[in-house]
PDB file of N, CA, C and O in Angstrom:
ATOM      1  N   UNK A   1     119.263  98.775 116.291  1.00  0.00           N
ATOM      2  CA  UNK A   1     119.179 100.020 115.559  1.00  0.00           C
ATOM      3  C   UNK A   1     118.669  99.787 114.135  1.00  0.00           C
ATOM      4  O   UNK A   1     117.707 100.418 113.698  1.00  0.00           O
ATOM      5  N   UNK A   2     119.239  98.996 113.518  1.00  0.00           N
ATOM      6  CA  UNK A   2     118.944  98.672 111.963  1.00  0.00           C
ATOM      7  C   UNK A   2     117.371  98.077 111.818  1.00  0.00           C
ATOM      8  O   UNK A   2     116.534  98.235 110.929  1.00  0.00           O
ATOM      9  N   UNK A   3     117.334  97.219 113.263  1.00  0.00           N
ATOM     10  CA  UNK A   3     115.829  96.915 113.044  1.00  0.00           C
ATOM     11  C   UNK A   3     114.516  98.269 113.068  1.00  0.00           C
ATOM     12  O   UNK A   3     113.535  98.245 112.323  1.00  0.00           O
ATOM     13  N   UNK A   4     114.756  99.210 113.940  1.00  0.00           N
ATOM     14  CA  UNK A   4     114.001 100.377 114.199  1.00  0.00           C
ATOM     15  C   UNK A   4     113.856 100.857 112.958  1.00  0.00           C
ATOM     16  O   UNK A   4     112.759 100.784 112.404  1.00  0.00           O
ATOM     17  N   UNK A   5     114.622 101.253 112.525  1.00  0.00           N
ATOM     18  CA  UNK A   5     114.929 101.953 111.069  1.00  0.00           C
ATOM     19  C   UNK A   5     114.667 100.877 109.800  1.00  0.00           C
ATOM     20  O   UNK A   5     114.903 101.129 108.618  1.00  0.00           O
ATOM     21  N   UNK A   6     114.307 100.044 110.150  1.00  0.00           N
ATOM     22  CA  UNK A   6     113.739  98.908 108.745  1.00  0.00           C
ATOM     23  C   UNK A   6     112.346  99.389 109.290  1.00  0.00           C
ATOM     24  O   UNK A   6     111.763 100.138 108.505  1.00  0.00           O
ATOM     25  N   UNK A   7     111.701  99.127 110.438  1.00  0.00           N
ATOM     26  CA  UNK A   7     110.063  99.473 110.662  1.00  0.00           C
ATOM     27  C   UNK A   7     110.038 100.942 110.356  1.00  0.00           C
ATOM     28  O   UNK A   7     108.951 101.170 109.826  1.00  0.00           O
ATOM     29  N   UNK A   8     110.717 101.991 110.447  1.00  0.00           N
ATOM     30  CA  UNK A   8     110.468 103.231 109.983  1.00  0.00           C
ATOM     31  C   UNK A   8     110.264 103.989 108.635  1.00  0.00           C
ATOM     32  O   UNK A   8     109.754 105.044 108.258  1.00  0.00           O
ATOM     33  N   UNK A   9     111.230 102.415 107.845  1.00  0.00           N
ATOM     34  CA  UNK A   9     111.137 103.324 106.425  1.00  0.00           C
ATOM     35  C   UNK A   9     109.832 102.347 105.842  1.00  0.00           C
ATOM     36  O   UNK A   9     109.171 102.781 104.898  1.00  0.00           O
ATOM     37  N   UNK A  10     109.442 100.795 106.548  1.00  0.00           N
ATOM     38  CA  UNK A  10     108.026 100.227 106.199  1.00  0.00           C
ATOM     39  C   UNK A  10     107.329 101.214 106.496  1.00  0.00           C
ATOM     40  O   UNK A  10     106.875 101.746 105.483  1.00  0.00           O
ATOM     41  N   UNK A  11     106.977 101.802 107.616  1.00  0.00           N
ATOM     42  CA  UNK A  11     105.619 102.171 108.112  1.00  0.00           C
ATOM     43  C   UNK A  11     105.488 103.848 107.090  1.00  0.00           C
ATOM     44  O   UNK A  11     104.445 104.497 107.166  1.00  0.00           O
ATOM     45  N   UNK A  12     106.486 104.263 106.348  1.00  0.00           N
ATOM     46  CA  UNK A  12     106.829 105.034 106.213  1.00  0.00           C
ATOM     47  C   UNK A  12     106.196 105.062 104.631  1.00  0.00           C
ATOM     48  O   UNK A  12     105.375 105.866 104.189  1.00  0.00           O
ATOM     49  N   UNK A  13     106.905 103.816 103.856  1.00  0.00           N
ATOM     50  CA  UNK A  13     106.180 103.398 102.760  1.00  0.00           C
ATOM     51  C   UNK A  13     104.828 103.152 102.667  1.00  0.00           C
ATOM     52  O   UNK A  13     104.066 103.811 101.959  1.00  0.00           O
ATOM     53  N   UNK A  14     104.482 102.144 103.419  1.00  0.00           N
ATOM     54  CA  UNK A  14     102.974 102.363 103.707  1.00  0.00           C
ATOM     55  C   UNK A  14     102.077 103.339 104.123  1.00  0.00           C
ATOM     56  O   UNK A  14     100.891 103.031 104.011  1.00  0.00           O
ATOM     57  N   UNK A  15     102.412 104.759 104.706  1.00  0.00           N
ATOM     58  CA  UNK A  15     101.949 106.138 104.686  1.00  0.00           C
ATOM     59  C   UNK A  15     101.675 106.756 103.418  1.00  0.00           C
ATOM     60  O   UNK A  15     100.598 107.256 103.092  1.00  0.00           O
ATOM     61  N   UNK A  16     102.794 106.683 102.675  1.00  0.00           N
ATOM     62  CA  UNK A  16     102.552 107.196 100.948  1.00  0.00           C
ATOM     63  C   UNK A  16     101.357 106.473 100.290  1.00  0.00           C
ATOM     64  O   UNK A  16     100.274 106.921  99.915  1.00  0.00           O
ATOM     65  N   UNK A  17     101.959 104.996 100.255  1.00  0.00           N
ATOM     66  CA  UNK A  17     100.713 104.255  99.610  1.00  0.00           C
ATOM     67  C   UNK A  17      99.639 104.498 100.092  1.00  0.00           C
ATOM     68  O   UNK A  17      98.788 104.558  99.204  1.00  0.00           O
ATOM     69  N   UNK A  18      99.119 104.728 101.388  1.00  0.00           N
ATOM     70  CA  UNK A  18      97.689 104.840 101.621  1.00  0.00           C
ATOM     71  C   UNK A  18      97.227 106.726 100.820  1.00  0.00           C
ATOM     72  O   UNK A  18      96.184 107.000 100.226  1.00  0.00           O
ATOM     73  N   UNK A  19      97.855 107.233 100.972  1.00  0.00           N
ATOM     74  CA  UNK A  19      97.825 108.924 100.512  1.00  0.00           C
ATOM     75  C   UNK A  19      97.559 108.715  98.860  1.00  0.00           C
ATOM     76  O   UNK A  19      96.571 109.193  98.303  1.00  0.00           O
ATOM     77  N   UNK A  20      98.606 107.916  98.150  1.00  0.00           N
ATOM     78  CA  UNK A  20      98.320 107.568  97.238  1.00  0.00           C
ATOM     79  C   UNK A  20      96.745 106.889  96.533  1.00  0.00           C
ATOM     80  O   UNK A  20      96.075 107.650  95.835  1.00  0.00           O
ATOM     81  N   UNK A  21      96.356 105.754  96.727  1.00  0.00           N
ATOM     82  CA  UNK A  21      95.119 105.348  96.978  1.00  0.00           C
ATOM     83  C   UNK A  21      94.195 106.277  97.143  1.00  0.00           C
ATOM     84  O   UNK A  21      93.427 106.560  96.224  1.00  0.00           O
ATOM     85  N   UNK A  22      94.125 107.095  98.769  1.00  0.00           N
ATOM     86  CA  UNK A  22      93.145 107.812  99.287  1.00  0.00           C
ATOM     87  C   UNK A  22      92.998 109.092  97.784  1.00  0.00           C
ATOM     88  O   UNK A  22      91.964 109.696  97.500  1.00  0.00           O
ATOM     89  N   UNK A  23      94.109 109.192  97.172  1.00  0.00           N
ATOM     90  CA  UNK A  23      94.084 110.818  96.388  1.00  0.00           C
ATOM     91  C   UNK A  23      93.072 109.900  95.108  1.00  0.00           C
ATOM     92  O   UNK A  23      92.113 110.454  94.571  1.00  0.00           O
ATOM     93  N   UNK A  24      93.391 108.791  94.849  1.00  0.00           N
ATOM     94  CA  UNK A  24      93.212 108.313  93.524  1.00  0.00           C
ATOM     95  C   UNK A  24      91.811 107.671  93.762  1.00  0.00           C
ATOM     96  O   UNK A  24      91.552 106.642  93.139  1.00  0.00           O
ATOM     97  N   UNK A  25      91.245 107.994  94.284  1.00  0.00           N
ATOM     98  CA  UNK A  25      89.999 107.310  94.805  1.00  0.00           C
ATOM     99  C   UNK A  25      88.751 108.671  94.862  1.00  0.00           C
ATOM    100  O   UNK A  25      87.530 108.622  94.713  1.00  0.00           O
ATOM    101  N   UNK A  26      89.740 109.913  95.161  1.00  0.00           N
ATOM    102  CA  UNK A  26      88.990 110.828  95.429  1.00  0.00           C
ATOM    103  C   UNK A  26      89.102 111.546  93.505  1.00  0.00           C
ATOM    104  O   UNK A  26      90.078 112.101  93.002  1.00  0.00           O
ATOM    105  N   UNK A  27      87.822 111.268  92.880  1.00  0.00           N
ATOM    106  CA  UNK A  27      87.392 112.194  92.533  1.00  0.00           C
ATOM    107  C   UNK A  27      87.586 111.481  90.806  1.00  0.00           C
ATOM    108  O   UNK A  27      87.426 110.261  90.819  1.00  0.00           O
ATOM    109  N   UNK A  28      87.890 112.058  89.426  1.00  0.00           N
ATOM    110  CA  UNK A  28      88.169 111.119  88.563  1.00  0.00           C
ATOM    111  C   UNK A  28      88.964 110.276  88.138  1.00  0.00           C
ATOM    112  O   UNK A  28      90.053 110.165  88.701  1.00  0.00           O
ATOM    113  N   UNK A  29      88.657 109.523  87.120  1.00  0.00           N
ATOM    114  CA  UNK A  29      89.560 107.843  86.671  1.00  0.00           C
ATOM    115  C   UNK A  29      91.176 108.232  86.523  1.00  0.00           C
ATOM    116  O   UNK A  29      92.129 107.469  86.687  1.00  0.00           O
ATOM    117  N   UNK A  30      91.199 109.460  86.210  1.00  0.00           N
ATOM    118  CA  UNK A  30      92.861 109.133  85.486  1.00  0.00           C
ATOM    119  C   UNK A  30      93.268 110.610  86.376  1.00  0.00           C
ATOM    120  O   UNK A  30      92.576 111.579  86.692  1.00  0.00           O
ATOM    121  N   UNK A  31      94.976 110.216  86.647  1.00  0.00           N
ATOM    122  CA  UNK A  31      95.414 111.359  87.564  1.00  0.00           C
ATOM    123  C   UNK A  31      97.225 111.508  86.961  1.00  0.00           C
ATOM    124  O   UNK A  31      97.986 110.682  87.464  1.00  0.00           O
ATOM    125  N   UNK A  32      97.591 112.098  86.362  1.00  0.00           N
ATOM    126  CA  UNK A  32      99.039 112.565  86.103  1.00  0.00           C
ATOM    127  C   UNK A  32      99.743 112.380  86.901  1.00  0.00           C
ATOM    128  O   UNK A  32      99.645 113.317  87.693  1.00  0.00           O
ATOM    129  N   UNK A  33     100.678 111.482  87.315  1.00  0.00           N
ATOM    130  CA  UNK A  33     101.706 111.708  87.735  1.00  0.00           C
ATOM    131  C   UNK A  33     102.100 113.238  88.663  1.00  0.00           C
ATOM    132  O   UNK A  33     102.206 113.288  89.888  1.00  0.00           O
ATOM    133  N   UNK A  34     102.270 114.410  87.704  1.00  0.00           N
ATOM    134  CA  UNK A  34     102.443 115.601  88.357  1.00  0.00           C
ATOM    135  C   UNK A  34     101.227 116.115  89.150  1.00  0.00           C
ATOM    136  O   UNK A  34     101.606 116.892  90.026  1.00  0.00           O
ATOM    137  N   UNK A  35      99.675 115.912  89.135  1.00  0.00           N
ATOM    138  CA  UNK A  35      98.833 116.071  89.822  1.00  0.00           C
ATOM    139  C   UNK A  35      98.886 115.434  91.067  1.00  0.00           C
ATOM    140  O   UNK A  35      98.909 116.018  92.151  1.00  0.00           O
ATOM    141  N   UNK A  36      98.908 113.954  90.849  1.00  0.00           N
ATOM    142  CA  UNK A  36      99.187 113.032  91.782  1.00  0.00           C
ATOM    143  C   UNK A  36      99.942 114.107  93.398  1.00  0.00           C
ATOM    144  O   UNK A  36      99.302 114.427  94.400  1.00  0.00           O
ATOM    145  N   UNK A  37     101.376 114.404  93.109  1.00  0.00           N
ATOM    146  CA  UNK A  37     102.400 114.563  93.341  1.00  0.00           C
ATOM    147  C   UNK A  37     101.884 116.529  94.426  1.00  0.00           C
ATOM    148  O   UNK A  37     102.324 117.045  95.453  1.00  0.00           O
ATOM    149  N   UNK A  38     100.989 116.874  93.578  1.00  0.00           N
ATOM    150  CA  UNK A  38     100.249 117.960  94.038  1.00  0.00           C
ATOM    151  C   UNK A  38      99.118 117.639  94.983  1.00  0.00           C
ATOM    152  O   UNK A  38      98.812 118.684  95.558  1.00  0.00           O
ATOM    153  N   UNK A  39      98.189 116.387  95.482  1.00  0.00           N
ATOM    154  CA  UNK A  39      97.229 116.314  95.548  1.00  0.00           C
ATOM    155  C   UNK A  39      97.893 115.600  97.168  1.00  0.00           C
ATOM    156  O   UNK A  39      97.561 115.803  98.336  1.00  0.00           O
ATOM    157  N   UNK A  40      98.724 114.904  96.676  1.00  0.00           N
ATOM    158  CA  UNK A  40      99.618 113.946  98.219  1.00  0.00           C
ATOM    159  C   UNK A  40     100.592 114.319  99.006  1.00  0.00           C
ATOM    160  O   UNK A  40     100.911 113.687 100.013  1.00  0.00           O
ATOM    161  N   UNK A  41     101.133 115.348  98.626  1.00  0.00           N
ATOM    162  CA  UNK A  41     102.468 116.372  99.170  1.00  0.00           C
ATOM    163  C   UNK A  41     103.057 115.638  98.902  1.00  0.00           C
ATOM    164  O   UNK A  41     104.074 115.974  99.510  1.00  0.00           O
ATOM    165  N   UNK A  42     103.503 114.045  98.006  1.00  0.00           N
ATOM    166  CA  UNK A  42     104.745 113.541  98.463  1.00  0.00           C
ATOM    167  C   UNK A  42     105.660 113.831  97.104  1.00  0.00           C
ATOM    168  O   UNK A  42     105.397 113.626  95.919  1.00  0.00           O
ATOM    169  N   UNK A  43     106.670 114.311  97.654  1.00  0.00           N
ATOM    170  CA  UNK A  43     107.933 114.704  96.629  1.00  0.00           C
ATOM    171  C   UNK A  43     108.278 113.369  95.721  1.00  0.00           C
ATOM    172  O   UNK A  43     108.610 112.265  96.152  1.00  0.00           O
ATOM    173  N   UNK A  44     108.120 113.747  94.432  1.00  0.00           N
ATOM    174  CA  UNK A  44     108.571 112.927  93.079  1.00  0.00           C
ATOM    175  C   UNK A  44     109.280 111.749  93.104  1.00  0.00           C
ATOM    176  O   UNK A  44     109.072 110.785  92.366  1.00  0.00           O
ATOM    177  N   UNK A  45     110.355 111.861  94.200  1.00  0.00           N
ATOM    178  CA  UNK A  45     111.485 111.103  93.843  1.00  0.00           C
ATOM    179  C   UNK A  45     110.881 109.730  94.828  1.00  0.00           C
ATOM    180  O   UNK A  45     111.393 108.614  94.741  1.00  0.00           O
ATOM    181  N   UNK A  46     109.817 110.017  95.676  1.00  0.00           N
ATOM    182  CA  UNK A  46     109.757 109.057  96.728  1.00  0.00           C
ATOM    183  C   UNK A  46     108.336 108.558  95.880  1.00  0.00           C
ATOM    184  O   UNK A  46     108.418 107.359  95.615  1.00  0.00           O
ATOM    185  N   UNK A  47     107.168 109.133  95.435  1.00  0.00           N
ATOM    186  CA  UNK A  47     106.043 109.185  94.369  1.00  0.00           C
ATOM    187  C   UNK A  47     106.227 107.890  93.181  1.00  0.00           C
ATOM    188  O   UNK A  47     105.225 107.221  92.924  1.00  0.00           O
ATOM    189  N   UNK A  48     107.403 107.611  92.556  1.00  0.00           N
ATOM    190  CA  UNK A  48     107.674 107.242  91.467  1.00  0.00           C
ATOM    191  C   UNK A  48     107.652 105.439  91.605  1.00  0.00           C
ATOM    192  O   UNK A  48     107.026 104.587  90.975  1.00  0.00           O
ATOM    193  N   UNK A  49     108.860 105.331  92.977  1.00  0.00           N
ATOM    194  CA  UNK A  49     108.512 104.092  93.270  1.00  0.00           C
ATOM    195  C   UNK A  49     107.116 103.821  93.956  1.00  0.00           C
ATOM    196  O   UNK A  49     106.514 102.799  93.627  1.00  0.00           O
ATOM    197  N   UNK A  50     106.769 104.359  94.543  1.00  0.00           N
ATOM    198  CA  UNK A  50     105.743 104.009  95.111  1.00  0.00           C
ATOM    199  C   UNK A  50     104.783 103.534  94.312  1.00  0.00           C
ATOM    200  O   UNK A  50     104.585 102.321  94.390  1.00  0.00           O
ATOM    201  N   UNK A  51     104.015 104.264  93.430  1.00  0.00           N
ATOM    202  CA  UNK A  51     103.090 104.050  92.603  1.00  0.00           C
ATOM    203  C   UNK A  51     103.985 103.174  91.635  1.00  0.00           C
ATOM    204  O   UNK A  51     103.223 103.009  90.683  1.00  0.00           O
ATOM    205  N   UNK A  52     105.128 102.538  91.341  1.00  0.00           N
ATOM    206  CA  UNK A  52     105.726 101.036  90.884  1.00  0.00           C
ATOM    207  C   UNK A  52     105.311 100.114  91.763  1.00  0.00           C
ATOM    208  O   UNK A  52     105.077  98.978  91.351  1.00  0.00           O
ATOM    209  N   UNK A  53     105.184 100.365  92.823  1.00  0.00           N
ATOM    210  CA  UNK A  53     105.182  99.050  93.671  1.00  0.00           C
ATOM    211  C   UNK A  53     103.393  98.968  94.092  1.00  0.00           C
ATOM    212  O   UNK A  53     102.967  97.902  94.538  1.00  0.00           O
ATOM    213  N   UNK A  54     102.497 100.086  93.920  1.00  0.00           N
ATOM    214  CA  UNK A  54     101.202  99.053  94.095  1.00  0.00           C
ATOM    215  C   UNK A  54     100.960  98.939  92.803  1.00  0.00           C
ATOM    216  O   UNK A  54     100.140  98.022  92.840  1.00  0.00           O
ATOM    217  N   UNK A  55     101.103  99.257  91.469  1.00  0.00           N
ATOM    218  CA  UNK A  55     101.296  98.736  90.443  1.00  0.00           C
ATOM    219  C   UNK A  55     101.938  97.442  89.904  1.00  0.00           C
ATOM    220  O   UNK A  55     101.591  96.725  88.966  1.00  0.00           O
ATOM    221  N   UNK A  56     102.903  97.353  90.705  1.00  0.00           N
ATOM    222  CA  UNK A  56     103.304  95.549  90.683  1.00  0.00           C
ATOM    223  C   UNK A  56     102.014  94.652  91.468  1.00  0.00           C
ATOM    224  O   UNK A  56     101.373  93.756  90.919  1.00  0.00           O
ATOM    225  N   UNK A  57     101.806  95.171  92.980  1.00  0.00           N
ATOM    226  CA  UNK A  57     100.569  94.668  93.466  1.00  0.00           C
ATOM    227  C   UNK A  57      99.004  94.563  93.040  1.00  0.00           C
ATOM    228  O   UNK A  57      98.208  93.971  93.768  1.00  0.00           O
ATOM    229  N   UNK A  58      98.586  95.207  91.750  1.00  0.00           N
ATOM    230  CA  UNK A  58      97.718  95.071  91.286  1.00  0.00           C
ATOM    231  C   UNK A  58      96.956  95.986  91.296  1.00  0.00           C
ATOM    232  O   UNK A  58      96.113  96.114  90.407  1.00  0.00           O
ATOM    233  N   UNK A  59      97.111  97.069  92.585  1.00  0.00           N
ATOM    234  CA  UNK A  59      95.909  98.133  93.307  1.00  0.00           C
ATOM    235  C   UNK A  59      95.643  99.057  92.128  1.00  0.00           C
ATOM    236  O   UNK A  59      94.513  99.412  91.791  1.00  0.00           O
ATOM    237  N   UNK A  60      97.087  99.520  91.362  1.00  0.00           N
ATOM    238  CA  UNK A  60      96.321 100.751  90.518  1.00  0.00           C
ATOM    239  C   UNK A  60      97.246 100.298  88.968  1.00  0.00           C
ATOM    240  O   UNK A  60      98.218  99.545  88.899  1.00  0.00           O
ATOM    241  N   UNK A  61      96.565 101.034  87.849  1.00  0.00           N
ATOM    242  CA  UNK A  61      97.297 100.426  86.614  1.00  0.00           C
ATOM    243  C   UNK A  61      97.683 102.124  86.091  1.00  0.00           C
ATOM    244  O   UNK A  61      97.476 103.258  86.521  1.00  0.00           O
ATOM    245  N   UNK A  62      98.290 101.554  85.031  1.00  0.00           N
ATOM    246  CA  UNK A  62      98.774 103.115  84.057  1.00  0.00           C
ATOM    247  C   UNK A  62      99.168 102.961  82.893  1.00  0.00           C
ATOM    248  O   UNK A  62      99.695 101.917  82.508  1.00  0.00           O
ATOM    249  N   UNK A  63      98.973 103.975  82.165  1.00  0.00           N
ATOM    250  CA  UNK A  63      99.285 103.760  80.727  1.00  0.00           C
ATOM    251  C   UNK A  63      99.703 105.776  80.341  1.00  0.00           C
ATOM    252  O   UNK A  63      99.815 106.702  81.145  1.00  0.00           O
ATOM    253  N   UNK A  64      99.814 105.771  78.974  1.00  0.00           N
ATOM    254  CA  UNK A  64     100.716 106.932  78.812  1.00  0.00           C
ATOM    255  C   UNK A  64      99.161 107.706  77.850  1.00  0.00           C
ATOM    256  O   UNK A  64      98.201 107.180  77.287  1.00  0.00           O
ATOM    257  N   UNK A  65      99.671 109.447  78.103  1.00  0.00           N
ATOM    258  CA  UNK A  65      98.604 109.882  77.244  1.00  0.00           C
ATOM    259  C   UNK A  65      99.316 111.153  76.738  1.00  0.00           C
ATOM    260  O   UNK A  65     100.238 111.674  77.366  1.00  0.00           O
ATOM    261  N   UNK A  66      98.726 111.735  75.289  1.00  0.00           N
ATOM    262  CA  UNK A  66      99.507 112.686  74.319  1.00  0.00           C
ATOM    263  C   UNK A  66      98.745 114.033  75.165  1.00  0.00           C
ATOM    264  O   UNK A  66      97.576 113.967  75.543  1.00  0.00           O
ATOM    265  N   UNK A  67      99.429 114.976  75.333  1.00  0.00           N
ATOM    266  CA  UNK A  67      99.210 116.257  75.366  1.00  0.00           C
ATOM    267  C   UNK A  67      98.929 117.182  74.483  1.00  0.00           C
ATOM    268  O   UNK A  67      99.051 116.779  73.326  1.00  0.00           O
ATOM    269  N   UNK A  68      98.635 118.153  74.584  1.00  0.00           N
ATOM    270  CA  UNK A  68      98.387 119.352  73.362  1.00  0.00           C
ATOM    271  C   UNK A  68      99.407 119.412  72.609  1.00  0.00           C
ATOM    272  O   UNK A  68      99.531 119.302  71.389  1.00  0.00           O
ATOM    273  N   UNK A  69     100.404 119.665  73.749  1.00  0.00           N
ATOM    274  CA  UNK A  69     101.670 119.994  72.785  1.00  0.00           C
ATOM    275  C   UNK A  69     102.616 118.639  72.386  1.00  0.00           C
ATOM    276  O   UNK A  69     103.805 118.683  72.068  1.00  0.00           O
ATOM    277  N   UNK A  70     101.942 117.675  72.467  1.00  0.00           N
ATOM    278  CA  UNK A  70     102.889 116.627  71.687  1.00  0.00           C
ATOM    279  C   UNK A  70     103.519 115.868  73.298  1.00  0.00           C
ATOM    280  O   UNK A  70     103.967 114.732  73.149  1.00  0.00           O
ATOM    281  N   UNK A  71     103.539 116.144  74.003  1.00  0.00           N
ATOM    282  CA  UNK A  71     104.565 115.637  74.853  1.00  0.00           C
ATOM    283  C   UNK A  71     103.741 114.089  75.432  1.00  0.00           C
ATOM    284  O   UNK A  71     102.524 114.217  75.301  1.00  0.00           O
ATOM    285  N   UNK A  72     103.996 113.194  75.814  1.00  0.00           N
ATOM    286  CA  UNK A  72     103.071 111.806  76.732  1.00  0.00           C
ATOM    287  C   UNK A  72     103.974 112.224  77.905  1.00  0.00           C
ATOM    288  O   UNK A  72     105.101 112.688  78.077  1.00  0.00           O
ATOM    289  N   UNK A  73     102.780 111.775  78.715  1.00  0.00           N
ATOM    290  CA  UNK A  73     102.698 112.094  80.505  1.00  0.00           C
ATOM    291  C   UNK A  73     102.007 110.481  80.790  1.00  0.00           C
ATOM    292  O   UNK A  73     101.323 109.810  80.018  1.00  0.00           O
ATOM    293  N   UNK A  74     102.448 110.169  82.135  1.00  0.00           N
ATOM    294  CA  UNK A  74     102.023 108.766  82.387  1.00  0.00           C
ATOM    295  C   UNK A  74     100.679 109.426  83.337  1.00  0.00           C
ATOM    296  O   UNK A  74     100.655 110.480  83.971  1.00  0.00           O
ATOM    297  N   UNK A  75      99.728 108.508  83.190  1.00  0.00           N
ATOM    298  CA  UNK A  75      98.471 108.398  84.410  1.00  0.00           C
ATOM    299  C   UNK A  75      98.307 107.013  85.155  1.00  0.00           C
ATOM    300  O   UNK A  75      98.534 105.891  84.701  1.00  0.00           O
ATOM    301  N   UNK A  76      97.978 107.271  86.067  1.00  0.00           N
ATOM    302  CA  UNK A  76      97.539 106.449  87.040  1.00  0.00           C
ATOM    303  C   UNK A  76      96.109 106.180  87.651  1.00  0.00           C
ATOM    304  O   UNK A  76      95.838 107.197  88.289  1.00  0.00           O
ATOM    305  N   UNK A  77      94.995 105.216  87.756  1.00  0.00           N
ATOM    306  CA  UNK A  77      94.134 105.152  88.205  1.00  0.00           C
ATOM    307  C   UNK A  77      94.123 103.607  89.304  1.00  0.00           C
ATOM    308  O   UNK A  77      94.932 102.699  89.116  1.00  0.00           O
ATOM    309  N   UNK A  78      93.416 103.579  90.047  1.00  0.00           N
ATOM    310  CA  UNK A  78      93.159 102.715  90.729  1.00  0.00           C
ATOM    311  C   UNK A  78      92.302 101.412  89.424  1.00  0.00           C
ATOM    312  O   UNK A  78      91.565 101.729  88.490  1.00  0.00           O
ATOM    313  N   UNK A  79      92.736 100.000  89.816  1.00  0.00           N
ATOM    314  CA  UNK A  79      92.296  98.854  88.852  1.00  0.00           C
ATOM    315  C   UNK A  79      91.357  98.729  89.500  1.00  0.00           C
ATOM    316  O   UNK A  79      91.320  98.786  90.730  1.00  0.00           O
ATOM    317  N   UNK A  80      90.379  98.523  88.696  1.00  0.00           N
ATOM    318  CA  UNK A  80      89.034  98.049  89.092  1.00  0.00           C
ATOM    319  C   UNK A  80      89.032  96.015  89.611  1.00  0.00           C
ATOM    320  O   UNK A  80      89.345  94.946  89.087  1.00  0.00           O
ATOM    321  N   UNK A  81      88.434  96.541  90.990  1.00  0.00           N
ATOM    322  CA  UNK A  81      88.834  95.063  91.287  1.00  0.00           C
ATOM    323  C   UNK A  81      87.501  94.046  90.798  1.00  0.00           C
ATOM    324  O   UNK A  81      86.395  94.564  90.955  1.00  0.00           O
ATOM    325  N   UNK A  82      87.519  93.149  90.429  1.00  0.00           N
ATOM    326  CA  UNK A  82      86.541  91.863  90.006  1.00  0.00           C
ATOM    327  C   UNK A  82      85.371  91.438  91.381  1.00  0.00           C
ATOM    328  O   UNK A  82      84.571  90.512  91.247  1.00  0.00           O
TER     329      UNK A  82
END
């Protein structure tokens, strides 16, 4: 049982990440967090690690940017590979 459910929540993670990628690939360099989150259907709370963990892997980088009204929002783009 525990094994089924370890391949379910992998194959499961790896569904986001590819959605992730596929969104960040489509269209320009930098994508908000909250766009992101609009563009992949995937709800925030599951979004957050995800894009931590191909960010540990190298696939996409991020840095923070000021808004009109003062507030920083994080972006995300895919790293340009060498």
């Amino acid at each position: 049982m525990i094994g089924w459910l370890t391949r379910r929540t992998e194959q499961a993670t790896r569904a986001r990440a590819g959605r992730i990628l596929a969104a960040l690939e489509d269209g320009a360099a930098h994508y908000i967090a909250g766009d992101l989150d609009q563009r992949t259907g995937i709800n925030a709370a599951l979004m957050y690690p995800a894009l931590a963990r191909l960010e540990n892997s190298g696939l996409i980088e991020s840095g923070w940017a000021d808004t009109h009204n003062g507030r920083r929002r994080r972006w995300y783009r895919l790293k340009e590979q060498p």
